[in-house]
N, C-alpha and C positions, 0 to 999 in steps of 0.2 A: 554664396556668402564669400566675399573679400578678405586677406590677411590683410589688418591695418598694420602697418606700419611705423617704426616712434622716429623722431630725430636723434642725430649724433649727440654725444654728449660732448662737450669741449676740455680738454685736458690741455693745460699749459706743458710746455717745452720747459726743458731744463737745458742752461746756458755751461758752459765750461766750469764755472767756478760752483754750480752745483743750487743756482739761484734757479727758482721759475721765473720766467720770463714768456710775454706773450708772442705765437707766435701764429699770424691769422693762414687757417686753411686754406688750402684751393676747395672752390666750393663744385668743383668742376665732378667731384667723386660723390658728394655730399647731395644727394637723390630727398632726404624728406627734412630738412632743413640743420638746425642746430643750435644744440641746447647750451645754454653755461649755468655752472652751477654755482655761481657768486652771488647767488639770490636775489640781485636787482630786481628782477623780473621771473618771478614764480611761471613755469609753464611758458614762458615766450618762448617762440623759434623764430631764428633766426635766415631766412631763407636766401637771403646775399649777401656776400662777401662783404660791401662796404656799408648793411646792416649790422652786421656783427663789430667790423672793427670800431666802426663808430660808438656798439658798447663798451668796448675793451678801453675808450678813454673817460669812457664815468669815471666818478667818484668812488662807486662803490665796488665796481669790479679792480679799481686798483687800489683799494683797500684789502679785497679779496688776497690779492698774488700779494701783498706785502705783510700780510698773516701766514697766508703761506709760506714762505720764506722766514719769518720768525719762529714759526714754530714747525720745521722740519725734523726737532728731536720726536716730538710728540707724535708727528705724521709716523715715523720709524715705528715709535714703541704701538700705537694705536694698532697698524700693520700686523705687528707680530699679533696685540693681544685678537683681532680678528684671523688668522693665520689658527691660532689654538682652540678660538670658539668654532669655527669651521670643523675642527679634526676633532673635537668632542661633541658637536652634532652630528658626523658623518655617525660615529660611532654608537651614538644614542639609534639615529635611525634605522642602522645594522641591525640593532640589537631588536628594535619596535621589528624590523622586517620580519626576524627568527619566530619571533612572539606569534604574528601574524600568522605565519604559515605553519607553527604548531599548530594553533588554534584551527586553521582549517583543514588541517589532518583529523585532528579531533572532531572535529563536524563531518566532515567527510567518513569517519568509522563508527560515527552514534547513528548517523542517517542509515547508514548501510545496515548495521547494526537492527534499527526500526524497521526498516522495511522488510528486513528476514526475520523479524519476529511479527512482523503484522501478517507476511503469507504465508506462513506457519498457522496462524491462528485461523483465518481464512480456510488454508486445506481443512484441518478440524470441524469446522463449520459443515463443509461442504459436506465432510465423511457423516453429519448425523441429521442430514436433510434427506429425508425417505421419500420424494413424489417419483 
């Protein structure tokens, strides 16, 4: 069995004054093609260099970087509010982990627990078999 492999994802460049701006890869590192996520094209990879830039002057990927750019507050705040949801599912899962491995402490000393009362009962057995 083969690891499949996914393409890169495309992230624009940020220019001096704090704008995205595109800025095409060398495709020379870029092994299983490369994705953009301006939704033009659901699932395409991009597998050449002048594949790719040739999307970057659609319609719709430069629509993409020009939402981008207008709403950089939003990118900010979004950041943080997934930043918080991260550190209160870390925390939840901490918590399901503790849960988990009580519980298998508990099972682990009801089984033990069973099995010393079943050859208990057994030896009994044995002491009132007369052949």
């Amino acid at each position: 069995m083969e690891l499949q492999t996914e393409p890169d994802t495309y992230t624009p460049s940020v220019n001096h004054l704090g704008n995205y701006i595109d800025v095409i890869p060398s495709f020379n590192n870029i092994k299983n093609g490369l994705r953009c996520p301006c939704g033009a094209r659901k699932g395409k990879t991009y597998v050449t260099q002048s594949l790719f830039s040739a999307h970057t002057k659609t319609k719709v990927h430069q629509t993409w970087i020009e939402n981008l750019n207008l709403n950089k507050a939003n990118h900010f705040i979004e950041c943080e509010n997934l930043k918080s949801i991260v550190k209160d599912q870390r925390m939840v899962i901490a918590q399901l982990d503790r849960d988990l491995q009580n519980k298998n402490l508990t099972i682990d000393y009801l089984t033990h627990q069973l099995v010393c009362k079943t050859n208990s009962i057994e030896s009994v057995e044995n002491l009132l078999c007369f052949d």
